[in-house]
N, CA, C and O atoms as a DFTB+ gen file, in Angstrom:
456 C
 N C O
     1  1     131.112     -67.984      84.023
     2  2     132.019     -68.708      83.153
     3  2     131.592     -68.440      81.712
     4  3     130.434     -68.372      81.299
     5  1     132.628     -68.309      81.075
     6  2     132.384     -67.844      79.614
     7  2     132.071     -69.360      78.824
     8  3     132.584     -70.450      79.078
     9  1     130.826     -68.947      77.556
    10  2     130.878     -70.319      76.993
    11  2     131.944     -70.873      76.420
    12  3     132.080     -72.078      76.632
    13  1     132.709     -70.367      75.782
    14  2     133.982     -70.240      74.894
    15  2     134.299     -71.073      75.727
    16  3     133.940     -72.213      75.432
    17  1     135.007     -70.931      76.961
    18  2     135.525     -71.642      78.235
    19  2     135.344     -72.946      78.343
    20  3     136.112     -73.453      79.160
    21  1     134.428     -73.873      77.691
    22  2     133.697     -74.618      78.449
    23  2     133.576     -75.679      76.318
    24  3     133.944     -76.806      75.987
    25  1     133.142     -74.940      75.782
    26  2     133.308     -76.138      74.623
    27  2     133.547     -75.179      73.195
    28  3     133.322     -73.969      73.178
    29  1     133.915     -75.756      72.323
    30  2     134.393     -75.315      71.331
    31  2     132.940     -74.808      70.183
    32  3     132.064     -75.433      69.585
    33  1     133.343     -73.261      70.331
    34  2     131.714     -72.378      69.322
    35  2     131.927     -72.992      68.002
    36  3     130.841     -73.243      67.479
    37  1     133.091     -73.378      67.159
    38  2     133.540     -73.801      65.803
    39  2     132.597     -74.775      65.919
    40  3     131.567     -74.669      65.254
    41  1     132.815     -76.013      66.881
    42  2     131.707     -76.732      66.551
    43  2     130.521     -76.777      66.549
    44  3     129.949     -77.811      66.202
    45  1     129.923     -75.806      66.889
    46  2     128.008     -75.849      67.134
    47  2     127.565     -74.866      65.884
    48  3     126.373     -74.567      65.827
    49  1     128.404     -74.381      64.946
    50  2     127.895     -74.099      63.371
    51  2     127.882     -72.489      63.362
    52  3     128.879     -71.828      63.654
    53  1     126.859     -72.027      63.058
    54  2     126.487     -70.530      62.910
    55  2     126.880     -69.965      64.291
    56  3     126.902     -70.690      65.286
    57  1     127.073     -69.145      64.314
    58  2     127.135     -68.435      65.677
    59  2     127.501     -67.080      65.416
    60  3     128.101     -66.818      64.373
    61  1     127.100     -65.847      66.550
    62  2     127.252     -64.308      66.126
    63  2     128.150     -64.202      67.365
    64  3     127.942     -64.741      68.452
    65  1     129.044     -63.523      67.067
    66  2     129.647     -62.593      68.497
    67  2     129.077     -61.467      68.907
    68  3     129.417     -60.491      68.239
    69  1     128.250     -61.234      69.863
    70  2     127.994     -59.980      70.077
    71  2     128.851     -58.813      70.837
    72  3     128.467     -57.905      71.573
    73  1     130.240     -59.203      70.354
    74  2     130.988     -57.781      71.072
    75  2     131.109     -56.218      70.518
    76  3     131.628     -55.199      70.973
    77  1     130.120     -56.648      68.895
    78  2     130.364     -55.125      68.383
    79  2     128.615     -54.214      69.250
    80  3     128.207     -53.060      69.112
    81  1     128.192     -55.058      69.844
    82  2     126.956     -54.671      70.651
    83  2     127.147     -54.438      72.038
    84  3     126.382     -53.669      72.619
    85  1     128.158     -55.059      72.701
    86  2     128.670     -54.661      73.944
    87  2     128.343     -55.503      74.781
    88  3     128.117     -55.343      75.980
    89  1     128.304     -56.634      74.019
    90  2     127.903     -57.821      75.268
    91  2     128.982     -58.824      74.549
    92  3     129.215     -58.773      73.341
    93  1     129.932     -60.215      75.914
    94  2     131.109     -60.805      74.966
    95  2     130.465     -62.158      75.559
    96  3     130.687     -62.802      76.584
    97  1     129.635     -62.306      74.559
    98  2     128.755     -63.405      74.526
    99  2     128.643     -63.866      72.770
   100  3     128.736     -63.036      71.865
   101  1     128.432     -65.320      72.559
   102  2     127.994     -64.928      71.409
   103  2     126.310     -66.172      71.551
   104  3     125.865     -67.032      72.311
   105  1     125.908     -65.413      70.149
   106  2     124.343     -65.909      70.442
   107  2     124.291     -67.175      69.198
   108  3     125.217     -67.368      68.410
   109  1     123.342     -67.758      69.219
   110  2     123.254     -69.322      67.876
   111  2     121.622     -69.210      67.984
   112  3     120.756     -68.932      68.815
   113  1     121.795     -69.712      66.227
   114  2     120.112     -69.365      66.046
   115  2     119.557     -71.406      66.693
   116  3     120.379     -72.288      66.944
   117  1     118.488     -71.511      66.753
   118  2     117.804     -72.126      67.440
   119  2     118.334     -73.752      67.094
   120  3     118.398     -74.574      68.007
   121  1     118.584     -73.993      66.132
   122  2     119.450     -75.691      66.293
   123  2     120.873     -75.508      66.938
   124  3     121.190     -76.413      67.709
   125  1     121.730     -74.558      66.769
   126  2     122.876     -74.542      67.468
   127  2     122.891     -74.226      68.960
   128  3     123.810     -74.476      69.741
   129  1     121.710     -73.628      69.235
   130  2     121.502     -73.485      71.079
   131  2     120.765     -74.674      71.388
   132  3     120.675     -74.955      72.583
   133  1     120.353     -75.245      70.754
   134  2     119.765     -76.982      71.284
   135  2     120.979     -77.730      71.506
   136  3     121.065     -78.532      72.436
   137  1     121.996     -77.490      70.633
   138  2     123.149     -77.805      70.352
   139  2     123.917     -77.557      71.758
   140  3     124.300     -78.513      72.433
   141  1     124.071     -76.526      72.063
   142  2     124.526     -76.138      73.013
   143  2     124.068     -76.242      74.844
   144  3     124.542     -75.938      75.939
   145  1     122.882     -76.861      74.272
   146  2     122.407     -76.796      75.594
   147  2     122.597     -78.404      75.823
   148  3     122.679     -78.783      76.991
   149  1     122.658     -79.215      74.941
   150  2     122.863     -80.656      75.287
   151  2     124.051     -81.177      75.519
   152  3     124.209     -82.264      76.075
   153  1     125.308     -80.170      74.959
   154  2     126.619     -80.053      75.270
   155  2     126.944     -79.727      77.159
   156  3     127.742     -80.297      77.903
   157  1     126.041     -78.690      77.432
   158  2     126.284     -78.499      79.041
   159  2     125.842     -79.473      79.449
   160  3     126.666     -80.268      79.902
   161  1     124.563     -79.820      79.481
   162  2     124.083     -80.897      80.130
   163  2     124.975     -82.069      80.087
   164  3     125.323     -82.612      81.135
   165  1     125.207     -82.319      79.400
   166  2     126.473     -83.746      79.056
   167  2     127.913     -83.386      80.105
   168  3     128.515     -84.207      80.797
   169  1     128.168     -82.120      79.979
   170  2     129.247     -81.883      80.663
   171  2     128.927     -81.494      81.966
   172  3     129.817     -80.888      82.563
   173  1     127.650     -81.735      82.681
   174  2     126.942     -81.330      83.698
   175  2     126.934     -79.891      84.252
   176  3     126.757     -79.552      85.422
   177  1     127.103     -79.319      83.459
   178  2     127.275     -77.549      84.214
   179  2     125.380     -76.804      83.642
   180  3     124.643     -76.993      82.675
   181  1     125.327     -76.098      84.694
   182  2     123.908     -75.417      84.832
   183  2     124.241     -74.629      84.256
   184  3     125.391     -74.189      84.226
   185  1     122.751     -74.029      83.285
   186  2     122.345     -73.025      82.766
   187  2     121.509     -72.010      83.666
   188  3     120.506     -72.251      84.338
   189  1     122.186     -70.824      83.498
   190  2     121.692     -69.944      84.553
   191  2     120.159     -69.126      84.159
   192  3     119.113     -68.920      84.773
   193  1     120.632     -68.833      82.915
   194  2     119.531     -68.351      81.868
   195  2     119.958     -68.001      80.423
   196  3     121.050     -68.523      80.196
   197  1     119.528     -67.364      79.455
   198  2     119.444     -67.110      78.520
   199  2     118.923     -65.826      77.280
   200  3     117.948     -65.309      77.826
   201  1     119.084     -65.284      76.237
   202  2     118.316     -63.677      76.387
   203  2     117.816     -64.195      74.555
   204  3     118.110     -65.317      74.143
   205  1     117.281     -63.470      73.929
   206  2     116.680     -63.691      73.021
   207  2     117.286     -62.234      71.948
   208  3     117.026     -61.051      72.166
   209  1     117.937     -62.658      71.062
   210  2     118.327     -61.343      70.068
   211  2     117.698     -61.669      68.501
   212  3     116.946     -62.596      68.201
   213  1     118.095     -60.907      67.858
   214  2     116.870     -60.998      66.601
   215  2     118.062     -60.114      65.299
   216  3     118.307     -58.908      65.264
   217  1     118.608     -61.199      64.364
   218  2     118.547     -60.281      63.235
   219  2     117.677     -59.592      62.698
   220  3     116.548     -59.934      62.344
   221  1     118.322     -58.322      62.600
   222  2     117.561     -57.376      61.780
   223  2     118.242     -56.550      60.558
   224  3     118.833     -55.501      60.816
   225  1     118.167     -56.969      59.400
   226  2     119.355     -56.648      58.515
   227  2     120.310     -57.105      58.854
   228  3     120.340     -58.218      59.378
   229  1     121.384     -56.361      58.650
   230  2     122.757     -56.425      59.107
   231  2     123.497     -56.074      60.271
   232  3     124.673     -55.712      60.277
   233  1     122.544     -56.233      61.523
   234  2     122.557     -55.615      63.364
   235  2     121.925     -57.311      63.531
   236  3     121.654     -58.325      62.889
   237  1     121.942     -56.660      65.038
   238  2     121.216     -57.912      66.020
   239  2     120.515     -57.117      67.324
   240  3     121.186     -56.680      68.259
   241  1     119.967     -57.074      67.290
   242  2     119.223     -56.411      68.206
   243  2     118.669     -57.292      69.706
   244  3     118.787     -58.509      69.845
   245  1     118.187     -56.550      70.520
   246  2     117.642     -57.569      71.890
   247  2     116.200     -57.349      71.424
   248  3     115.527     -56.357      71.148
   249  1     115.994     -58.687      71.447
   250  2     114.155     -59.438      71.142
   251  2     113.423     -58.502      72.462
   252  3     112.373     -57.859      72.432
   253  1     114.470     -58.708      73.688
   254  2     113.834     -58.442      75.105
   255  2     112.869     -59.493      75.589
   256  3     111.864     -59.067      76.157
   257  1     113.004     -60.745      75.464
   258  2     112.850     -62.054      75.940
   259  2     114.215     -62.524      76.602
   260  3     115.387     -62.267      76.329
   261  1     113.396     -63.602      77.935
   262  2     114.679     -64.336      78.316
   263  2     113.988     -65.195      78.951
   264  3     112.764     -65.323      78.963
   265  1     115.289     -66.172      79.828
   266  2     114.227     -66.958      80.925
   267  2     115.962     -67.091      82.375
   268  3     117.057     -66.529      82.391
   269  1     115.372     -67.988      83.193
   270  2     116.297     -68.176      83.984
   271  2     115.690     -69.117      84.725
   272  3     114.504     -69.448      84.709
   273  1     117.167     -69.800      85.811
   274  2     116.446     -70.920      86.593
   275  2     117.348     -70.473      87.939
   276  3     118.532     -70.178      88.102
   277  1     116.480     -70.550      88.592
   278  2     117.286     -70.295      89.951
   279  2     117.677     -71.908      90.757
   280  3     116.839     -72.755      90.448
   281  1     118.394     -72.249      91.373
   282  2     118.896     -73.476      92.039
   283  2     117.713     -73.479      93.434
   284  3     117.732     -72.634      94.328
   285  1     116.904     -74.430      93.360
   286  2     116.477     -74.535      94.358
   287  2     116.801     -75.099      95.497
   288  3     117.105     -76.291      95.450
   289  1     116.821     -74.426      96.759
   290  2     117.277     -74.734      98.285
   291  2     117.416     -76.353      98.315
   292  3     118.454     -76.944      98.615
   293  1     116.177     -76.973      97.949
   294  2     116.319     -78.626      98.534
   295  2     117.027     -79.331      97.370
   296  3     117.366     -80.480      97.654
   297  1     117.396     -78.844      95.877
   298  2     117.533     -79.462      95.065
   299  2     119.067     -80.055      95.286
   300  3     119.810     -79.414      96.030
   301  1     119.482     -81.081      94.752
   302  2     120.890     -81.618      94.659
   303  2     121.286     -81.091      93.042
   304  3     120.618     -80.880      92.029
   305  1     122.858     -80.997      93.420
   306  2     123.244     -80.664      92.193
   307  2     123.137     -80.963      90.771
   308  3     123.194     -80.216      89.794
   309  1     122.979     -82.147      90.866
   310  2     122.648     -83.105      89.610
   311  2     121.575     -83.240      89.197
   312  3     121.443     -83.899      88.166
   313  1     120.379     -82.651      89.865
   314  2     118.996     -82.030      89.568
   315  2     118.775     -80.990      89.414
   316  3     117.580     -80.729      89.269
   317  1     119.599     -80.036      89.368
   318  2     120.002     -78.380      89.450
   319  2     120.378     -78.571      88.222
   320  3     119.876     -77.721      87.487
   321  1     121.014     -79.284      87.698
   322  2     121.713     -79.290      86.346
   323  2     120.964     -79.554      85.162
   324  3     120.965     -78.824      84.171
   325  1     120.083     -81.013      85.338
   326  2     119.118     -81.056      84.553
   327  2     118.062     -80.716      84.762
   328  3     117.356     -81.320      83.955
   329  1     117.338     -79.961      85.500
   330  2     116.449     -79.392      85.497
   331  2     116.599     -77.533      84.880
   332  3     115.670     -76.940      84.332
   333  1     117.658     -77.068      85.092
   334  2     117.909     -75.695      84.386
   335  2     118.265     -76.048      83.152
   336  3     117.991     -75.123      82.388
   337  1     118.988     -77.402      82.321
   338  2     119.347     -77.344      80.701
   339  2     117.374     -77.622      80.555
   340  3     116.625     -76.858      79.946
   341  1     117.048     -78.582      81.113
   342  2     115.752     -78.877      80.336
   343  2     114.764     -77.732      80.379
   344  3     113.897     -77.790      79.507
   345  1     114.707     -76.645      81.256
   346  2     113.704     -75.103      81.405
   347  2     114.593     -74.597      79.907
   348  3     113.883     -74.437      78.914
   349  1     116.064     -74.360      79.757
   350  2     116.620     -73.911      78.720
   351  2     116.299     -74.180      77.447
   352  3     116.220     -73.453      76.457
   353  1     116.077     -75.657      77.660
   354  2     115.911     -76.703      75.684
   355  2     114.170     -76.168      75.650
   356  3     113.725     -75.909      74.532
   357  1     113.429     -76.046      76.599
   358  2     112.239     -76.245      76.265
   359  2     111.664     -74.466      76.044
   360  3     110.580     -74.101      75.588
   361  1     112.503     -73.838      76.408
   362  2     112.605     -71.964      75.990
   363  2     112.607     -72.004      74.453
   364  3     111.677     -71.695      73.707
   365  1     113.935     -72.483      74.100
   366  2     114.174     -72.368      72.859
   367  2     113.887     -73.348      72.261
   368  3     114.187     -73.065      71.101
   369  1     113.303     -74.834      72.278
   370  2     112.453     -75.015      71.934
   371  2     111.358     -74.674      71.341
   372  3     111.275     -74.705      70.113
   373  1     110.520     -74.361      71.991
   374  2     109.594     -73.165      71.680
   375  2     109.121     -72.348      71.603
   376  3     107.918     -72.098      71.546
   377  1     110.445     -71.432      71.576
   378  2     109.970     -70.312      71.110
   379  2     109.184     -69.765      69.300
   380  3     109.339     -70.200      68.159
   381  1     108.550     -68.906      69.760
   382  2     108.093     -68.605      68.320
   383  2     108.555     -68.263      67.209
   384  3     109.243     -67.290      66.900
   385  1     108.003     -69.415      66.389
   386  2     108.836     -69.207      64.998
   387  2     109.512     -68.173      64.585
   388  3     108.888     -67.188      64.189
   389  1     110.556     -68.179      64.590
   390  2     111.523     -67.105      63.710
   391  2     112.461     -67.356      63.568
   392  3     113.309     -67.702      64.391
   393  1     112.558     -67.168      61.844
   394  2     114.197     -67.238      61.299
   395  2     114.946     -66.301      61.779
   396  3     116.033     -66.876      61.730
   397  1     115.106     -65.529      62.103
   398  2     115.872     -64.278      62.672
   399  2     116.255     -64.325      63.985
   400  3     116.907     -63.393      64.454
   401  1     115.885     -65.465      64.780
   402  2     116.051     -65.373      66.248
   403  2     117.098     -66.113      66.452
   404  3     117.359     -67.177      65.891
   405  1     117.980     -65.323      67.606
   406  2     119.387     -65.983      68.355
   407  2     119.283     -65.727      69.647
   408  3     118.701     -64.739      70.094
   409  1     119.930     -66.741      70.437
   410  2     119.742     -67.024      71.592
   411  2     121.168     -67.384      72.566
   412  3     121.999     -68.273      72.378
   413  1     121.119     -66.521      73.476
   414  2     122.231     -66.731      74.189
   415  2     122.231     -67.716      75.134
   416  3     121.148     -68.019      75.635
   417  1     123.292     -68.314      75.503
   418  2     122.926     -69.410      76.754
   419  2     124.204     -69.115      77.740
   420  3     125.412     -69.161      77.506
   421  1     123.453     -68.785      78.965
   422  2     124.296     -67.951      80.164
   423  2     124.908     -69.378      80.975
   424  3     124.098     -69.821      81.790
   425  1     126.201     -70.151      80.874
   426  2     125.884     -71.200      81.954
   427  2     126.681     -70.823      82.795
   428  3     127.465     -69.923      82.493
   429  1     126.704     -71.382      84.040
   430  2     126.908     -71.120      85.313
   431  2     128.212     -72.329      85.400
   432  3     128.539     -73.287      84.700
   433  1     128.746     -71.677      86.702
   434  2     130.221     -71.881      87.036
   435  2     130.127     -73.140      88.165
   436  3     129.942     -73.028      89.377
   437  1     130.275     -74.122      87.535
   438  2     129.652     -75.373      89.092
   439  2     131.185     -75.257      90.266
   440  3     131.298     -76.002      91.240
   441  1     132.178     -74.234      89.912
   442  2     133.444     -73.881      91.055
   443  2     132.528     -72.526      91.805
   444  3     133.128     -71.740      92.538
   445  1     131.202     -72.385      91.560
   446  2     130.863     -71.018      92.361
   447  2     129.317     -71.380      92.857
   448  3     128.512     -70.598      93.363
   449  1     129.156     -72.636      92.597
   450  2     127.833     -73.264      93.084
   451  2     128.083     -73.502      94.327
   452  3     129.090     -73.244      94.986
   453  1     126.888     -74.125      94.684
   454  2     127.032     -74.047      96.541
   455  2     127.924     -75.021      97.100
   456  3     128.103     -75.068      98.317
């Protein structure tokens, strides 16, 4: 499921499209993906994972960081949910300082969950 899909990018501030890079995602530097990740959670949909890109000049490049959460077998959905936004908030959270860093947030389709 596309984020677009799911809540409005106008509202979470800065944001990059990365379609002139070949990915139709777009990435938010680190208060607007906190932003975004408390928006899914609220709307209960799982975060699948996430990738790490990096201004560099006037490009964006891949950091080549990420993370992901897989749904665990015994877990219930509603622990699947907050347990993958909170692995997500606490990625970008802390990740290492940088002004230059953007972060994608991959969420998952709860019509394709188990």
């Amino acid at each position: 499921m596309l984020l677009e899909e799911i809540i409005d990018i106008e509202e979470i501030g800065t944001s990059y499209y990365l379609g002139d890079i070949g990915a139709n995602e777009y990435a938010f530097p680190k208060e607007g993906s906190l932003k975004v990740i408390s928006l899914l959670r609220d709307k209960m949909i799982p975060i699948l994972g996430g990738d790490v890109y990096v201004r560099d000049g006037g490009t964006i490049v891949p950091a080549y960081a990420n993370w992901f959460y897989d749904w665990q077998e015994s877990e219930p959905y509603s622990d699947y949910v907050i347990r993958s936004c909170e692995k997500a908030y606490d990625f970008v959270a802390n990740y290492p300082s940088c002004d230059n860093a953007l972060f994608v947030i991959v969420p998952g389709d709860p019509l394709q969950c188990r």
